[in-house]
ZALUMZA-571169 format. One record per residue (C-alpha): residue number from 1; residue in one letter; x, y, z. Coordinates in pm, 1 decimal. Example, Ala and Ser with C-alpha at 12.3 -4.5 7.8 and 13.67 -1.06 7.14 Angstrom:
<sites>
<site 1; 'A'; <1230.0; -450.0; 780.0>> <site 2; 'S'; <1367.0; -106.0; 714.0>> 
</sites>
This chain:
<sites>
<site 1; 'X'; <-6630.7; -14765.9; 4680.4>> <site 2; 'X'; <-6842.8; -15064.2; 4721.0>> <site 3; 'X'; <-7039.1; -15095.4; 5045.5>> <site 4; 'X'; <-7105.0; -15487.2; 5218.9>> <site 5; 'X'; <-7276.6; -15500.0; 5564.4>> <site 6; 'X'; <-7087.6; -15749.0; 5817.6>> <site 7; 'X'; <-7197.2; -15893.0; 6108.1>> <site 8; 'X'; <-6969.2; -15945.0; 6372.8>> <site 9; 'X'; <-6923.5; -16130.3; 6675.4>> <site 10; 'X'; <-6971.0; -15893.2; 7024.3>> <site 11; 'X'; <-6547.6; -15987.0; 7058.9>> <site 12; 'X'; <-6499.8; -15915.0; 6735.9>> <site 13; 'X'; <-6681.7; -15586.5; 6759.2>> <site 14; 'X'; <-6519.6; -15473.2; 7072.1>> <site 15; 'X'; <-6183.0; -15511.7; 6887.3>> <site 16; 'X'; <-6260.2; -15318.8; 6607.7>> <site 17; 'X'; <-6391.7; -15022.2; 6847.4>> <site 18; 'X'; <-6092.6; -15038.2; 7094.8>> <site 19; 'X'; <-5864.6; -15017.2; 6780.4>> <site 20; 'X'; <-6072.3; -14726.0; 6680.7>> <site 21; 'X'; <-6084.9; -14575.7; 7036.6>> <site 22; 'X'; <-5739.2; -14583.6; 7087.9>> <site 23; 'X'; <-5626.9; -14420.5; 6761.0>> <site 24; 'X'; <-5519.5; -14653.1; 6534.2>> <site 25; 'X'; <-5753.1; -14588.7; 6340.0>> <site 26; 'X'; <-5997.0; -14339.4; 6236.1>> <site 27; 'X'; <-6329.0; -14547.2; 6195.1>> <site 28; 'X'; <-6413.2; -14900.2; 6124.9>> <site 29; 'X'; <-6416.2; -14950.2; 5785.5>> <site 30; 'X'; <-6019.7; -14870.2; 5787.4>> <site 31; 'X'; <-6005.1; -15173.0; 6052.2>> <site 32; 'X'; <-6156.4; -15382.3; 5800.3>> <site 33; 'X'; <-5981.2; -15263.9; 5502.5>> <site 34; 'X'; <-5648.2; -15342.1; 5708.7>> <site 35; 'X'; <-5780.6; -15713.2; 5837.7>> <site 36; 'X'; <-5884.4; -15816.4; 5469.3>> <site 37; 'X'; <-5572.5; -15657.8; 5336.3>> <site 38; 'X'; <-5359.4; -15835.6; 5615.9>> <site 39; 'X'; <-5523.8; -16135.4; 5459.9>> <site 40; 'X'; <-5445.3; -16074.3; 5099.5>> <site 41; 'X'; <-5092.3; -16084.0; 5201.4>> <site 42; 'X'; <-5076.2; -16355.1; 5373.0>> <site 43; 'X'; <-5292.5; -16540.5; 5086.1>> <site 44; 'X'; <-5016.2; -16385.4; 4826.2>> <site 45; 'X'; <-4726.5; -16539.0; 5066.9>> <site 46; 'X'; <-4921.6; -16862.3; 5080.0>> <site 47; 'X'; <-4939.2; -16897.7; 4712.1>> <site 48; 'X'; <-4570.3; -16835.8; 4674.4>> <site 49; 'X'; <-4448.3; -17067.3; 4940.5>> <site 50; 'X'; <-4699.1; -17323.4; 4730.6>> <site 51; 'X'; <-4534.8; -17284.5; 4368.4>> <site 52; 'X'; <-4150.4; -17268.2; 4557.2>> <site 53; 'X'; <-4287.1; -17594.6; 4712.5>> <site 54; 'X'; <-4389.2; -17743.5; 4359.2>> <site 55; 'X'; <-4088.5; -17632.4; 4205.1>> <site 56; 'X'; <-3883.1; -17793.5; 4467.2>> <site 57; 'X'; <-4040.0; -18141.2; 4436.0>> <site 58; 'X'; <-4002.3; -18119.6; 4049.7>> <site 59; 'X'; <-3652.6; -18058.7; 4061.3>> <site 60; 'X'; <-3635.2; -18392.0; 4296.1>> <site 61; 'X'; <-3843.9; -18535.4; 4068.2>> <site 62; 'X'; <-3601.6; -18444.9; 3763.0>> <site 63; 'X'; <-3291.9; -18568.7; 3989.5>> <site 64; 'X'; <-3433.1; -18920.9; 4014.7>> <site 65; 'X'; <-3519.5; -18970.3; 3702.4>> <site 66; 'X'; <-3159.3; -18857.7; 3583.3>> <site 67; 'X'; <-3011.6; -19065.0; 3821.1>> <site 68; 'X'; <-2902.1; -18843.1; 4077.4>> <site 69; 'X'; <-3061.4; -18983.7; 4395.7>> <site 70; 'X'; <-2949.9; -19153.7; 4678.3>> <site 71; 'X'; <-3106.0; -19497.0; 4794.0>> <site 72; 'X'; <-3138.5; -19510.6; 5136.2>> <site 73; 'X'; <-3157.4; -19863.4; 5275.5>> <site 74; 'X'; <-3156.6; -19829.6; 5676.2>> <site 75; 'X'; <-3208.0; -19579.2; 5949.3>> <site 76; 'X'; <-2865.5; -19551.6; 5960.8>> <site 77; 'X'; <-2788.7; -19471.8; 5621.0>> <site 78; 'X'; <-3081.7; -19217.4; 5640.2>> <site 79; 'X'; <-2957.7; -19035.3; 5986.2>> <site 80; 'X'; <-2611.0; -19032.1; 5787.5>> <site 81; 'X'; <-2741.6; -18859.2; 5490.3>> <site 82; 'X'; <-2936.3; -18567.5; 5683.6>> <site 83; 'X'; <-2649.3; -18505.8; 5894.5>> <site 84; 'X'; <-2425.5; -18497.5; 5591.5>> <site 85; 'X'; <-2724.1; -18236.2; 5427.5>> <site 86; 'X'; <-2750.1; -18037.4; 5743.5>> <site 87; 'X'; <-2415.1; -17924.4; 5763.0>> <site 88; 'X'; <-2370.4; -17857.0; 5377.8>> <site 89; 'X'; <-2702.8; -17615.9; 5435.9>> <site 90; 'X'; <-2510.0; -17506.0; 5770.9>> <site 91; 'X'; <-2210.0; -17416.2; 5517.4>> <site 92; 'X'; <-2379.0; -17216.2; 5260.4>> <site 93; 'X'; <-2563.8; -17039.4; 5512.2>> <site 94; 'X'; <-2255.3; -16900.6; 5690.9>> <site 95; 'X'; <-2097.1; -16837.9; 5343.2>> <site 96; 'X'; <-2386.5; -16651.2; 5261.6>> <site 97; 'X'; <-2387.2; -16455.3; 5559.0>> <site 98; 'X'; <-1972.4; -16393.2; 5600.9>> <site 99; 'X'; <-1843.3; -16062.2; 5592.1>> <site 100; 'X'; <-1626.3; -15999.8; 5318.6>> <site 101; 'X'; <-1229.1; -16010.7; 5303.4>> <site 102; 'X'; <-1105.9; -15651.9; 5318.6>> 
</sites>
């Protein structure tokens, strides 16, 4: 297993002992190794919530060039719309979450 030296901060360093001290852990590489892998996750879940993102806005994209968007003229007309899209989301939500018929 490869081997880097870190330097930590005196806070930093008291964290990774008290986690060690009070069991969570047997030394302080397995601190680290949980920290960096903590971080791979979240980098993973990052990278996902970027290409469901992209592949929203593309299928907006598509929908306005086909035609299929709405042209929103006033504040009004905007308000209007997101209320309108807030309780269709509201909807499917509930029908996704209803118990089914016996």
């Amino acid at each position: 297993m490869p081997t880097q030296n870190v330097n930590l901060t005196s806070t930093l360093d008291a964290f990774v002992k008290s986690q060690v001290s009070q069991g969570f852990y047997n030394n302080a590489s397995e601190v680290h190794r949980s920290a960096l892998a903590a971080m791979a996750r979240r980098e993973e879940e990052r990278k996902l919530q970027m290409e469901r993102l992209r592949s929203e806005i593309q299928l907006g994209i598509d929908d306005a060039k086909a035609g299929r968007a709405a042209k929103v003229i006033s504040v009004k007309g905007l308000a209007t719309m997101l209320d309108g899209t807030l309780e269709k989301a509201i909807q499917r939500l509930e029908l996704a979450n209803a118990e089914p018929l016996a």
